[in-house]
MOPAC internal coordinates of N, CA, C and O (Angstrom, degrees):
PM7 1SCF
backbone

  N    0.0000 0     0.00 0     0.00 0    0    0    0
  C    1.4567 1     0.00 0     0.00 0    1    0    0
  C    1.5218 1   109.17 1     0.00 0    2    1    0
  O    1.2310 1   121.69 1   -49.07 1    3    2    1
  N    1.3656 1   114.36 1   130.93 1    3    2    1
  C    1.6258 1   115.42 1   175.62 1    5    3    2
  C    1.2826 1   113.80 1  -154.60 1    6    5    3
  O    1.2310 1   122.67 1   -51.37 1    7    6    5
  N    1.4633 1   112.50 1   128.63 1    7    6    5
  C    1.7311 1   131.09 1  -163.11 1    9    7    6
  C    1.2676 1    73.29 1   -89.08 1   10    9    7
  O    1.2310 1   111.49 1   -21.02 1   11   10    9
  N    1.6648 1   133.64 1   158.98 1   11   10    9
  C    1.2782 1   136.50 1   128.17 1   13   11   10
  C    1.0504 1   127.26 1  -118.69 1   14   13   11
  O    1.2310 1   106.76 1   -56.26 1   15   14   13
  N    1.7273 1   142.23 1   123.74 1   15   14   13
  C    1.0465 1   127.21 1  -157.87 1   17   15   14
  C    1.4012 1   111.59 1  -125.73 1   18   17   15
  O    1.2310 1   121.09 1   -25.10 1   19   18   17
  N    1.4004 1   115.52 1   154.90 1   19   18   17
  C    1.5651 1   107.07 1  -161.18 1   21   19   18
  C    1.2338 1    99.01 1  -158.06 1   22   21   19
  O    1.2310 1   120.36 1    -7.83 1   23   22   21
  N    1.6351 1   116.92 1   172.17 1   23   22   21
  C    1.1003 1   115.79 1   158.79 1   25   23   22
  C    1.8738 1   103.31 1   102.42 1   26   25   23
  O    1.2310 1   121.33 1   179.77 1   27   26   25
  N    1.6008 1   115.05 1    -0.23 1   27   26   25
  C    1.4428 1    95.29 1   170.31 1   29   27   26
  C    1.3928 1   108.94 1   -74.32 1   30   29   27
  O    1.2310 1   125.47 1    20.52 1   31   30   29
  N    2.0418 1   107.10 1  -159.48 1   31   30   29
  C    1.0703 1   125.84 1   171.41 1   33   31   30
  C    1.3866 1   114.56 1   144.51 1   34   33   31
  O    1.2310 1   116.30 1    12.99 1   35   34   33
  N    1.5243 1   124.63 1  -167.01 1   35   34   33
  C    1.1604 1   140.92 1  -163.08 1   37   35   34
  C    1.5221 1   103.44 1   -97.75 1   38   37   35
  O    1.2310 1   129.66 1   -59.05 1   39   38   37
  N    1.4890 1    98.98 1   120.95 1   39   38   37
  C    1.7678 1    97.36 1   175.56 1   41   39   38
  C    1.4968 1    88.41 1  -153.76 1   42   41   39
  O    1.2310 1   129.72 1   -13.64 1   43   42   41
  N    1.9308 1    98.86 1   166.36 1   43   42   41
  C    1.5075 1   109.73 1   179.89 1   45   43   42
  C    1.5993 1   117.31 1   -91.86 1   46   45   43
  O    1.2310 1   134.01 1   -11.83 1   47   46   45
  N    1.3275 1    90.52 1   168.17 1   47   46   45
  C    1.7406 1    79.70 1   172.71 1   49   47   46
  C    1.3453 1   116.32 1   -49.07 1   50   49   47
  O    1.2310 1   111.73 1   -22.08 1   51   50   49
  N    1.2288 1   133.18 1   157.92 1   51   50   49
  C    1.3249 1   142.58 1  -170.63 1   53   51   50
  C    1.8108 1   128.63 1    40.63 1   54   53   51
  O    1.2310 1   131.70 1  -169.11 1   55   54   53
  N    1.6303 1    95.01 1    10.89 1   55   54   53
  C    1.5448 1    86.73 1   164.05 1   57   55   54
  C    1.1713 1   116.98 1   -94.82 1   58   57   55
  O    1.2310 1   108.36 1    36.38 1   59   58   57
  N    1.3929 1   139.36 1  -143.62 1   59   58   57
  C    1.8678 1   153.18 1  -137.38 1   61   59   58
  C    1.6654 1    99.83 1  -154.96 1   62   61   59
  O    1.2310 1   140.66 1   -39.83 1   63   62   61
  N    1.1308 1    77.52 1   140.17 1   63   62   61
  C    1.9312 1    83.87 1   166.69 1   65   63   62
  C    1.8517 1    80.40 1  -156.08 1   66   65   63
  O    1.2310 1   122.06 1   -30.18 1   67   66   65
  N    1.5416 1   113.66 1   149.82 1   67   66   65
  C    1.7051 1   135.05 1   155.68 1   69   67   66
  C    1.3806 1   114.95 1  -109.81 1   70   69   67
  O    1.2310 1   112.70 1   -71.97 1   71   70   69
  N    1.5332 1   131.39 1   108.03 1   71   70   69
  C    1.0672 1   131.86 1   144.25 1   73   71   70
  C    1.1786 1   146.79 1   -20.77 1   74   73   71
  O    1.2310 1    95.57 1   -61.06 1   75   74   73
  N    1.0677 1   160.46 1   118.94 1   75   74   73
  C    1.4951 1   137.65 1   145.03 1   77   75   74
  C    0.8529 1   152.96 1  -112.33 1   78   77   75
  O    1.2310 1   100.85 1   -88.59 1   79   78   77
  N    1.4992 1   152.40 1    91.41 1   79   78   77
  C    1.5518 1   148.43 1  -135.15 1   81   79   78
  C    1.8774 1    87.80 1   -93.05 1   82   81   79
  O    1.2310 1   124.82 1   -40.67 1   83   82   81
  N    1.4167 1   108.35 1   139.33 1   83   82   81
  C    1.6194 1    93.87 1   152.37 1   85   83   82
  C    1.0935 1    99.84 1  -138.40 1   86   85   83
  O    1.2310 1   118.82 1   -19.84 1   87   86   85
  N    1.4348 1   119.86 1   160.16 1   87   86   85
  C    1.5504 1   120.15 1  -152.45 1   89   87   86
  C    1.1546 1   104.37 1  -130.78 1   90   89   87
  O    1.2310 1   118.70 1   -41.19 1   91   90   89
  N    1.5784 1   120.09 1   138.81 1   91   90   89
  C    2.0689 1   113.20 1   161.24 1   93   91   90
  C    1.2164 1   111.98 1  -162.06 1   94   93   91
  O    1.2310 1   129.57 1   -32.15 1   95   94   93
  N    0.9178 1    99.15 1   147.85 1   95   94   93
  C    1.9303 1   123.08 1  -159.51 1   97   95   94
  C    1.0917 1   117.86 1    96.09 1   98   97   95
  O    1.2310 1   118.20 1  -166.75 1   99   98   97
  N    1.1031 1   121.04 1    13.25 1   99   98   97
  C    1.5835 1   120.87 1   165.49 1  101   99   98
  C    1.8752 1    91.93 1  -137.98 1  102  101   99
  O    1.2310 1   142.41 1   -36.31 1  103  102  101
  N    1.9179 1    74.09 1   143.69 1  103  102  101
  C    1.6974 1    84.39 1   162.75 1  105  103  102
  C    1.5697 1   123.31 1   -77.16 1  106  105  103
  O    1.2310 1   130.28 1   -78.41 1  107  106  105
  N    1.1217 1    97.77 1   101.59 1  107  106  105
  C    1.8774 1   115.15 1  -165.64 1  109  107  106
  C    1.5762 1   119.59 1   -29.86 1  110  109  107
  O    1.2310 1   129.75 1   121.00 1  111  110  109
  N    1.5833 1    98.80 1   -59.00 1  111  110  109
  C    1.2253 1   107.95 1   177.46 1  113  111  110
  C    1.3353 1   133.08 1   -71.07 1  114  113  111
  O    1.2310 1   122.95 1   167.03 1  115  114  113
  N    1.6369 1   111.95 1   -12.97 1  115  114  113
  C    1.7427 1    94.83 1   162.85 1  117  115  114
  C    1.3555 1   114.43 1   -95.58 1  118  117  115
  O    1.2310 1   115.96 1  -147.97 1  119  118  117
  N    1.1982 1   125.28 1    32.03 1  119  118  117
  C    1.5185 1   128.94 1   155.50 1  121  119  118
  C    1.4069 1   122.29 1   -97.73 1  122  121  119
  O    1.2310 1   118.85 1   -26.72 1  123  122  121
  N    1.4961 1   119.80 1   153.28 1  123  122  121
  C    1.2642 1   140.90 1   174.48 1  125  123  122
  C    1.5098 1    96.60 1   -86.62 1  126  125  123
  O    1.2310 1   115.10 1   -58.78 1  127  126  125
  N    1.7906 1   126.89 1   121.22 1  127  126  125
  C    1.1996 1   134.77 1   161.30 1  129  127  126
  C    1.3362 1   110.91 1   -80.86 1  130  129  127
  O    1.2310 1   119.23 1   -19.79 1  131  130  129
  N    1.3919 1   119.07 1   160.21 1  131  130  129
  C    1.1717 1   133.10 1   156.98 1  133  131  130
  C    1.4947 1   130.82 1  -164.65 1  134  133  131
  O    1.2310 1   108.77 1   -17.34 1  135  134  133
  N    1.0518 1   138.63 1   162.66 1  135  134  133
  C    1.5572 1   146.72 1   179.72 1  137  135  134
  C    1.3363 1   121.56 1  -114.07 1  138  137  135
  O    1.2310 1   121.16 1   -64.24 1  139  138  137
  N    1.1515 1   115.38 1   115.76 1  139  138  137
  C    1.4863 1   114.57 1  -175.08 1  141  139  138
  C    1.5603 1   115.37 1  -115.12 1  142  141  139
  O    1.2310 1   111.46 1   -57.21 1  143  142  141
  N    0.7935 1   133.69 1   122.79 1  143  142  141
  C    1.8147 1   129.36 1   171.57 1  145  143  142
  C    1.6840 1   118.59 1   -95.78 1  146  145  143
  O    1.2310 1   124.14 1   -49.26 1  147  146  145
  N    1.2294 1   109.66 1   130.74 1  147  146  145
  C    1.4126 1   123.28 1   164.97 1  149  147  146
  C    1.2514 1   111.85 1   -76.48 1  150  149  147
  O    1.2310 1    94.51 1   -19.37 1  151  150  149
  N    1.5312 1   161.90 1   160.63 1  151  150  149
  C    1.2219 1   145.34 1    66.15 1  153  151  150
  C    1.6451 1   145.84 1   -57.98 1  154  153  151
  O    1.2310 1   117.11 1   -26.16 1  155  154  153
  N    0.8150 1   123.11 1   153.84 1  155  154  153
  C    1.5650 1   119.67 1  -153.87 1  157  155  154
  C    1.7309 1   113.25 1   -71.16 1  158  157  155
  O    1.2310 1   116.85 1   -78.06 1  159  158  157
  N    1.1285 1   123.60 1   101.94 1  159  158  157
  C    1.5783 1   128.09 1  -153.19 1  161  159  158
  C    1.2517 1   139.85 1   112.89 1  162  161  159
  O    1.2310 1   136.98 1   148.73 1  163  162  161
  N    1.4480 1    84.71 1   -31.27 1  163  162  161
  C    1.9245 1   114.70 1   175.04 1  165  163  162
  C    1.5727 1   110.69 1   -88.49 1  166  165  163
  O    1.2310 1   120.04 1   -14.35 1  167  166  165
  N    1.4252 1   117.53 1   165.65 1  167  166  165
  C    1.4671 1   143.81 1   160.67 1  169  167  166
  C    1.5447 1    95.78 1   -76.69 1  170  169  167
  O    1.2310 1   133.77 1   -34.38 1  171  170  169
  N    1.5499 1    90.99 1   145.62 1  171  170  169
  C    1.4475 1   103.19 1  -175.82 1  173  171  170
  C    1.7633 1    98.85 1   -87.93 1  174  173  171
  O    1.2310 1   127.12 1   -36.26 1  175  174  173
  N    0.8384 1   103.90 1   143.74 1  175  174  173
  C    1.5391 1   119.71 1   175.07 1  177  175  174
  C    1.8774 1   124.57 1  -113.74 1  178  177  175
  O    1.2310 1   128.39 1    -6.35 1  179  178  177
  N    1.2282 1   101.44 1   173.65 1  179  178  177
  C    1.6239 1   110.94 1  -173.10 1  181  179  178
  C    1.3213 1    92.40 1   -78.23 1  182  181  179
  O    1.2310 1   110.11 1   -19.35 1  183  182  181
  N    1.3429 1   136.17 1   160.65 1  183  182  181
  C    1.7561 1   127.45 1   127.50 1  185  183  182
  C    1.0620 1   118.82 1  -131.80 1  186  185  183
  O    1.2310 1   112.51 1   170.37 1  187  186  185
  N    1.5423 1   131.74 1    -9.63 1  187  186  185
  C    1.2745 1   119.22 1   179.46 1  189  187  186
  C    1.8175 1    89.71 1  -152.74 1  190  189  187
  O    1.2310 1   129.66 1   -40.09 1  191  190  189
  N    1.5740 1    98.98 1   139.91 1  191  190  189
  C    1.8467 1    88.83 1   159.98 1  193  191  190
  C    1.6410 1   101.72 1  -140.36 1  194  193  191
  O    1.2310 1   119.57 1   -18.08 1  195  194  193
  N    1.3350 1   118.42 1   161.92 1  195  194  193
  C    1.2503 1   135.73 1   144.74 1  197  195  194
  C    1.3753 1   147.93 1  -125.68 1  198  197  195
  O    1.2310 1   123.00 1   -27.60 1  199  198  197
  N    1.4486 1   111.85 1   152.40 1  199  198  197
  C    1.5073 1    95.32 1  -150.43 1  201  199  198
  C    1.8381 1    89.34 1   -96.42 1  202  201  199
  O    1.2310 1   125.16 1    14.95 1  203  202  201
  N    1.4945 1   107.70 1  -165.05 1  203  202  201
  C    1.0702 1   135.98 1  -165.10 1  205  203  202
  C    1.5030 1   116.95 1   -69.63 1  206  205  203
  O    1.2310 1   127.93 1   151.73 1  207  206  205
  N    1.7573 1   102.33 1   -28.27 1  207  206  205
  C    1.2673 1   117.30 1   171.86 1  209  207  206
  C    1.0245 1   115.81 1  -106.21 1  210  209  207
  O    1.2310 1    99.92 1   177.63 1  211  210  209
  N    1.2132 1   153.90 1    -2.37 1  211  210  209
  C    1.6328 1   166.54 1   -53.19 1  213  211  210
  C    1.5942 1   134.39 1   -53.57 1  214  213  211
  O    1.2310 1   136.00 1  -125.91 1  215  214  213
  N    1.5761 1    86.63 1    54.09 1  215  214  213
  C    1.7767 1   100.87 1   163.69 1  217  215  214
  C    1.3403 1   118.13 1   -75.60 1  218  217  215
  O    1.2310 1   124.32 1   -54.02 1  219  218  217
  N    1.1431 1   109.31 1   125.98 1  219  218  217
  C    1.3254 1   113.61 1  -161.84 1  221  219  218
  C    1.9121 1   114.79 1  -109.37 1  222  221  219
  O    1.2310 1   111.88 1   -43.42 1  223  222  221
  N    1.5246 1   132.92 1   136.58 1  223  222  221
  C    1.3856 1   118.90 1   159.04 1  225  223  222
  C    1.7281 1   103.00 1  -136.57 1  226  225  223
  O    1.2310 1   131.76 1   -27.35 1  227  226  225
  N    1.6566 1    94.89 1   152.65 1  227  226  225
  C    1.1638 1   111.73 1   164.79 1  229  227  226
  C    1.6600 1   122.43 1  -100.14 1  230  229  227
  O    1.2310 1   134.33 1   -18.50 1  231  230  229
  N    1.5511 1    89.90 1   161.50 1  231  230  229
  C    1.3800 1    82.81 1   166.75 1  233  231  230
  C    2.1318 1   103.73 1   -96.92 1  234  233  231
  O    1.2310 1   133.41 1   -10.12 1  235  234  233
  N    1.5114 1    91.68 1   169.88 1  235  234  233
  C    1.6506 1   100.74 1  -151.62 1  237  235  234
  C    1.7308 1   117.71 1   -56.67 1  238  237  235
  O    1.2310 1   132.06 1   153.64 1  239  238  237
  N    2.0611 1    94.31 1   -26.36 1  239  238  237
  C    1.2347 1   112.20 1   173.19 1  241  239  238
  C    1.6750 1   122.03 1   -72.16 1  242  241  239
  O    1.2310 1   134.60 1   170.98 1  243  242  241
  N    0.8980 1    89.36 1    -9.02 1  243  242  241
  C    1.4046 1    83.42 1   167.09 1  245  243  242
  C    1.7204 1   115.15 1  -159.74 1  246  245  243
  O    1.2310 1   115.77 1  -127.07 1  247  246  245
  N    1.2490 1   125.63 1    52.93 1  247  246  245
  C    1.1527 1   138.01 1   114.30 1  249  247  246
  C    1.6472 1   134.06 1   -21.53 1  250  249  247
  O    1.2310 1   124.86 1   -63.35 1  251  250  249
  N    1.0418 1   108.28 1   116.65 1  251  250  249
  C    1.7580 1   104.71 1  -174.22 1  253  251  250
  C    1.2124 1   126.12 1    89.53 1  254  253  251
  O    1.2310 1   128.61 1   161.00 1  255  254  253
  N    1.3758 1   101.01 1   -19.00 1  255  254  253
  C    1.4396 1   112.04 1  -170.07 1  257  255  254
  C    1.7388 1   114.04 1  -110.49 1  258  257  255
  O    1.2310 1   121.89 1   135.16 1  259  258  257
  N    1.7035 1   113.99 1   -44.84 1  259  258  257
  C    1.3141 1   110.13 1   165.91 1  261  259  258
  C    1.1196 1   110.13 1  -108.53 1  262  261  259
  O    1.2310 1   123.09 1    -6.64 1  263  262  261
  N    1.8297 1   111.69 1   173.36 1  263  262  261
  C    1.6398 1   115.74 1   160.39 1  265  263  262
  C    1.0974 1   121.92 1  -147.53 1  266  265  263
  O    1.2310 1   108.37 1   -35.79 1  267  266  265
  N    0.8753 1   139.35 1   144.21 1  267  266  265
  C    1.2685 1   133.09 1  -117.76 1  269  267  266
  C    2.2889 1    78.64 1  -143.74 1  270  269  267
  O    1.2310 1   120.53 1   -39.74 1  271  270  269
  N    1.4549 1   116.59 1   140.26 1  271  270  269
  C    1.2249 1   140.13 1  -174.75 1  273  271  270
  C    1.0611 1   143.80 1  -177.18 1  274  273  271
  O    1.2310 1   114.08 1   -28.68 1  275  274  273
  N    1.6886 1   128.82 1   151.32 1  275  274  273
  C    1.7009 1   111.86 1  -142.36 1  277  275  274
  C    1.4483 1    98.16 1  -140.04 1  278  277  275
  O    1.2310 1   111.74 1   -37.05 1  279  278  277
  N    1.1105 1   133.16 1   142.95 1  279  278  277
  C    1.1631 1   137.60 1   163.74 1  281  279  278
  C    1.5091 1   105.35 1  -127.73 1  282  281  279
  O    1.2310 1   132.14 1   -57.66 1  283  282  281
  N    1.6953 1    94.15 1   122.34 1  283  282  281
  C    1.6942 1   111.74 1  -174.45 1  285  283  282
  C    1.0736 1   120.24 1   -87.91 1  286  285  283
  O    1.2310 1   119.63 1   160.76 1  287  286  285
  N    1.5728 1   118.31 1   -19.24 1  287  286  285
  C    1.6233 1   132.18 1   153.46 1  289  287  286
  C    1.7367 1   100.08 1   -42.09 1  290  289  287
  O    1.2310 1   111.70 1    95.98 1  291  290  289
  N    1.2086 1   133.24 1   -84.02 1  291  290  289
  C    1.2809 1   150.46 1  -115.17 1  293  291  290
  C    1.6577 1    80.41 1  -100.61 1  294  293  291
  O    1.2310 1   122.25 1   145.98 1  295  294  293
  N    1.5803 1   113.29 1   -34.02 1  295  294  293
  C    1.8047 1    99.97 1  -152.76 1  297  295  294
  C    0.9877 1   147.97 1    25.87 1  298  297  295
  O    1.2310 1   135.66 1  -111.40 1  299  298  297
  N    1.8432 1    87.30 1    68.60 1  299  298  297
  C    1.4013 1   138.66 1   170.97 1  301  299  298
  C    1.7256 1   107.76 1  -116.11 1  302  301  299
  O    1.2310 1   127.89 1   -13.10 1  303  302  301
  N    2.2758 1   102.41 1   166.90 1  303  302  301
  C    1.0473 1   107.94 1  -155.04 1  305  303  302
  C    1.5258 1    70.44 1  -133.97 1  306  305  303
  O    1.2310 1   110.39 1   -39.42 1  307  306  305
  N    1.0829 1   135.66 1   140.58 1  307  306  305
  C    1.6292 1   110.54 1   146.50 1  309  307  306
  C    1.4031 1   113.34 1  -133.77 1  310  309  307
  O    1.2310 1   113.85 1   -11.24 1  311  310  309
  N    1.8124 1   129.25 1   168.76 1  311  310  309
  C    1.7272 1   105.82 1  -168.45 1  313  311  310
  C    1.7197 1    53.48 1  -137.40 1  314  313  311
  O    1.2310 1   127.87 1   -35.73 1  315  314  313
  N    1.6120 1   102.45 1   144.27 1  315  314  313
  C    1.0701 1   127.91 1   153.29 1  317  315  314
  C    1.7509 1   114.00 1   -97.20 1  318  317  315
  O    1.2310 1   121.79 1   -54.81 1  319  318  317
  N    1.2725 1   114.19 1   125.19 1  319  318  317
  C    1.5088 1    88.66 1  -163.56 1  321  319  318
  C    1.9497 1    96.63 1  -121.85 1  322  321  319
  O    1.2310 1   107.88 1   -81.40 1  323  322  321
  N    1.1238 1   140.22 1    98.60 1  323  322  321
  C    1.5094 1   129.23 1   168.12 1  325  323  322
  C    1.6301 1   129.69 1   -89.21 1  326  325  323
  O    1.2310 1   124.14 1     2.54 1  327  326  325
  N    1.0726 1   109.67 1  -177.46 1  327  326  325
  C    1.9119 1   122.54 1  -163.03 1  329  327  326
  C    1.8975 1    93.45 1    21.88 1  330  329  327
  O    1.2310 1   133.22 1  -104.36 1  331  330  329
  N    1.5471 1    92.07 1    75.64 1  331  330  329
  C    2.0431 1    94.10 1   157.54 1  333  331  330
  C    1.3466 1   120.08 1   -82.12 1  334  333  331
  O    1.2310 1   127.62 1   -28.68 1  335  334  333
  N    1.7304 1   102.93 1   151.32 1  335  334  333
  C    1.3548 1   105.28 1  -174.75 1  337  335  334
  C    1.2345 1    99.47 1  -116.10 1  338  337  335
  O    1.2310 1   129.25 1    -6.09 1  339  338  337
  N    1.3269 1    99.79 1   173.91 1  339  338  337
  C    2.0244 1    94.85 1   174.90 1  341  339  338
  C    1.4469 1   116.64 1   -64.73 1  342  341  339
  O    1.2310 1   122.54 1   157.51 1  343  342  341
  N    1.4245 1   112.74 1   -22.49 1  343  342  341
  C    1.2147 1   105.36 1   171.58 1  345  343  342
  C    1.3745 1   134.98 1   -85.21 1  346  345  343
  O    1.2310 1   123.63 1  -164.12 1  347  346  345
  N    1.5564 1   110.65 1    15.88 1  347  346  345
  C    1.4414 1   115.23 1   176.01 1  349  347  346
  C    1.8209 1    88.33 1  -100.51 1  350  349  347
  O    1.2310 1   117.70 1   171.08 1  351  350  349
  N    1.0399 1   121.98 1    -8.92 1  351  350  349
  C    1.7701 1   114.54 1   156.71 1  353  351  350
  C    1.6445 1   111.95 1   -27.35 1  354  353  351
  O    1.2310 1   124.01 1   -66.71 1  355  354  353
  N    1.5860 1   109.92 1   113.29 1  355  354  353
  C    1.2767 1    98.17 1   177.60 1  357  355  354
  C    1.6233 1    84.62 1  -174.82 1  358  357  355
  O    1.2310 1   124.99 1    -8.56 1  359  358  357
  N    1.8276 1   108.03 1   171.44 1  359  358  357
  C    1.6296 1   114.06 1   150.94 1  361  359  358
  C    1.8094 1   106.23 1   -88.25 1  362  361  359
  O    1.2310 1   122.81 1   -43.70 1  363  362  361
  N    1.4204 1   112.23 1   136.30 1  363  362  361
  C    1.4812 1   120.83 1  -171.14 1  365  363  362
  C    1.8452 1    83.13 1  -106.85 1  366  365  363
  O    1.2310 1   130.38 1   -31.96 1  367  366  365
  N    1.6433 1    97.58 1   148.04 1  367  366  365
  C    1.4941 1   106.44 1  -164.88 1  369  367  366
  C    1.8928 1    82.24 1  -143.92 1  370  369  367
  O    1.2310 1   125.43 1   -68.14 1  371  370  369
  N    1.5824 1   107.18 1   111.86 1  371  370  369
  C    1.3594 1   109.74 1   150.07 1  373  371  370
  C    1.5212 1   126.42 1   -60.95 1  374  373  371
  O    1.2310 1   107.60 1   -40.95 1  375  374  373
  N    1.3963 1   140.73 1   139.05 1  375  374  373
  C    1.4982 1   136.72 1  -178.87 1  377  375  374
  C    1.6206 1    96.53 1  -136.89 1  378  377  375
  O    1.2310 1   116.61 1   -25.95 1  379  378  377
  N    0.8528 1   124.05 1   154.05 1  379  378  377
  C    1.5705 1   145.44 1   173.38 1  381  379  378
  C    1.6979 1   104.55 1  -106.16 1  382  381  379
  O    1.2310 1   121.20 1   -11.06 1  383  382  381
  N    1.4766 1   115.31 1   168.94 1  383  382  381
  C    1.2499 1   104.78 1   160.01 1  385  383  382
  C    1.8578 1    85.78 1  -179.52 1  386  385  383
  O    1.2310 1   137.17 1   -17.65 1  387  386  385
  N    1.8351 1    84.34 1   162.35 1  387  386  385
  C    1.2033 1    96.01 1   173.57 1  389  387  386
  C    1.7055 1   107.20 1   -62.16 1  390  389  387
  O    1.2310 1   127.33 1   -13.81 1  391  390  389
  N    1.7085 1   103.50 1   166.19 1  391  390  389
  C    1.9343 1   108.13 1   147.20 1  393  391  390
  C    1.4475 1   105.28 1   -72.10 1  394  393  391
  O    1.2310 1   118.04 1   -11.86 1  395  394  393
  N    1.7544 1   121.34 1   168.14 1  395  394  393
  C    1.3450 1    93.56 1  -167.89 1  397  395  394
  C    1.2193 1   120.67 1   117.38 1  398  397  395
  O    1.2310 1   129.46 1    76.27 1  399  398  397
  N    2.0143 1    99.37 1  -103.73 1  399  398  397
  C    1.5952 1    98.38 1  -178.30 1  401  399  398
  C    1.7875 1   116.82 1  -108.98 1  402  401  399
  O    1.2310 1   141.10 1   -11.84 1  403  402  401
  N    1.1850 1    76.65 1   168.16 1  403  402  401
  C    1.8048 1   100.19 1  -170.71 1  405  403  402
  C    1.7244 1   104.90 1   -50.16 1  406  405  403
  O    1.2310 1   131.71 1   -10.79 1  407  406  405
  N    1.3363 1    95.00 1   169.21 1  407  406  405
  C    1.4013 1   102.35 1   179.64 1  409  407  406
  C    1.3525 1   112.64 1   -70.85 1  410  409  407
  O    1.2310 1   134.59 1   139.25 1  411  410  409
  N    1.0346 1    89.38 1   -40.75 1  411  410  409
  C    2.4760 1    98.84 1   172.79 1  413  411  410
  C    1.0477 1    99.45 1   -61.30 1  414  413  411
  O    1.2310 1    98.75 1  -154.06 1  415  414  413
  N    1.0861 1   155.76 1    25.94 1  415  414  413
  C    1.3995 1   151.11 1  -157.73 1  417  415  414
  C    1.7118 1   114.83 1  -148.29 1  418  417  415
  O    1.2310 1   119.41 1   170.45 1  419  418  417
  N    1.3097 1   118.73 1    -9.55 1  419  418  417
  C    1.2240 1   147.75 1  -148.97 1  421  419  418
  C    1.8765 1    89.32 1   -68.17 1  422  421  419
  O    1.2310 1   137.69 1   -68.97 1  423  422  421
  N    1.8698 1    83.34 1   111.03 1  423  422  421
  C    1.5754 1    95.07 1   167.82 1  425  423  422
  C    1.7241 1   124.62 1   -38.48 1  426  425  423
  O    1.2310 1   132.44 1   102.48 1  427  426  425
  N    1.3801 1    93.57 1   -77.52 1  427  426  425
  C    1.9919 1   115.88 1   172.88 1  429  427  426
  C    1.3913 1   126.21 1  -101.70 1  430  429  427
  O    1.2310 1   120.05 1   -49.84 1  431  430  429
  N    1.3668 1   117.50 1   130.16 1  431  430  429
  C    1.4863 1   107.37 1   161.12 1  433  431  430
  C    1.4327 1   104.24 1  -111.89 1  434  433  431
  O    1.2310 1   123.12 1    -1.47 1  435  434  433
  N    1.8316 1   111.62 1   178.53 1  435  434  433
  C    1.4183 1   123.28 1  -160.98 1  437  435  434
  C    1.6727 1    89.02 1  -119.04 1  438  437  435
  O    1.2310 1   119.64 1    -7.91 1  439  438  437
  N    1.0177 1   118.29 1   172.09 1  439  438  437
  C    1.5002 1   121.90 1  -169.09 1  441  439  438
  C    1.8573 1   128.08 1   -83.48 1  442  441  439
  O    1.2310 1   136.55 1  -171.84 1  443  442  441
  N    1.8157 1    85.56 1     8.16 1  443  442  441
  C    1.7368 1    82.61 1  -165.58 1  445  443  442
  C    1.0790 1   121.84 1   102.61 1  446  445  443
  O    1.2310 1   121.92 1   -42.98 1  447  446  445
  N    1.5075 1   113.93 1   137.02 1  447  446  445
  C    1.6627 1   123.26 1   163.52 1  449  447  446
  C    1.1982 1   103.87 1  -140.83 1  450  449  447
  O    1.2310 1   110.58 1   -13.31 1  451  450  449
  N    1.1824 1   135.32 1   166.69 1  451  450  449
  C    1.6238 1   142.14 1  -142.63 1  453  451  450
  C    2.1595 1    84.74 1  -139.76 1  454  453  451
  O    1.2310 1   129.15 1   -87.10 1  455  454  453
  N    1.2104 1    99.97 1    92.90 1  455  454  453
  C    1.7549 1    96.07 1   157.86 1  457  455  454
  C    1.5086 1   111.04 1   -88.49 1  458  457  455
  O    1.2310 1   123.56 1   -50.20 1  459  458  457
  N    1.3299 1   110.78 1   129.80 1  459  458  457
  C    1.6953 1   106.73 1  -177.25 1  461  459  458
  C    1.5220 1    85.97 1  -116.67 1  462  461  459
  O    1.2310 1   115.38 1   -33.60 1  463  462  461
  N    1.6781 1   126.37 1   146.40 1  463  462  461
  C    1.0650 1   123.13 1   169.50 1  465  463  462
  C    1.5615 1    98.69 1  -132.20 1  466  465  463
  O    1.2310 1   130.47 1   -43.19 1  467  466  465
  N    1.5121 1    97.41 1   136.81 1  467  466  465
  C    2.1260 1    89.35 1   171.85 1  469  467  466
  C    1.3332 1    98.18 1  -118.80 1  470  469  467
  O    1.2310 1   138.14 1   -25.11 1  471  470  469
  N    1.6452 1    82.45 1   154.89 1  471  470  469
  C    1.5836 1   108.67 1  -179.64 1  473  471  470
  C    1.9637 1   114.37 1   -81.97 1  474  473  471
  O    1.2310 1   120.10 1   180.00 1  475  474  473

């Protein structure tokens, strides 16, 4: 099984960067996607999930701003993320998971991407 995640890098305040998890060895589509970000000091947190059918929630900080979407053909995850702040500075970590269980519970993770945002 291997998440792969891609697509960080260096951007300014208020530009775009797109993610991408792509996934194999698991059958893609009966999993719940999601995106989680670390920052350096902090607990890693949720920020975007999707479900199986593609119901989607954010977390509150970034509402409006990313979106998070799956294509089960391709078995891919991708978070489109726009207007970044420095504080979306973090490593973004794709996770899979069963329906079912909780996010703490999260079958697979993907290896990380490094979002750098400057001020």
């Amino acid at each position: 099984v291997q998440l792969q995640a891609s697509g960080g890098g260096l951007v300014q305040t208020g530009g775009s960067l797109r993610l991408s998890c792509a996934a194999s060895g698991i059958t893609f589509s009966m999993y719940r996607m999601g995106w989680f970000r670390q920052a350096p000091g902090k607990e890693r947190e949720l920020v975007a999930a999707i479900n199986t059918v593609g119901r989607t929630n954010y977390a509150d900080f970034v509402k409006g701003r990313f979106t998070i979407s799956r294509d089960n053909a391709k078995n891919t995850a991708d978070l489109q993320m726009n207007s970044l702040k420095p504080e979306d500075m973090a490593v973004y970590y794709c996770a899979a998971v069963v329906p079912g269980r909780s996010w703490a519970q999260v079958n697979y993770w993907g290896q990380g991407t490094l979002v750098t945002v400057s001020s």
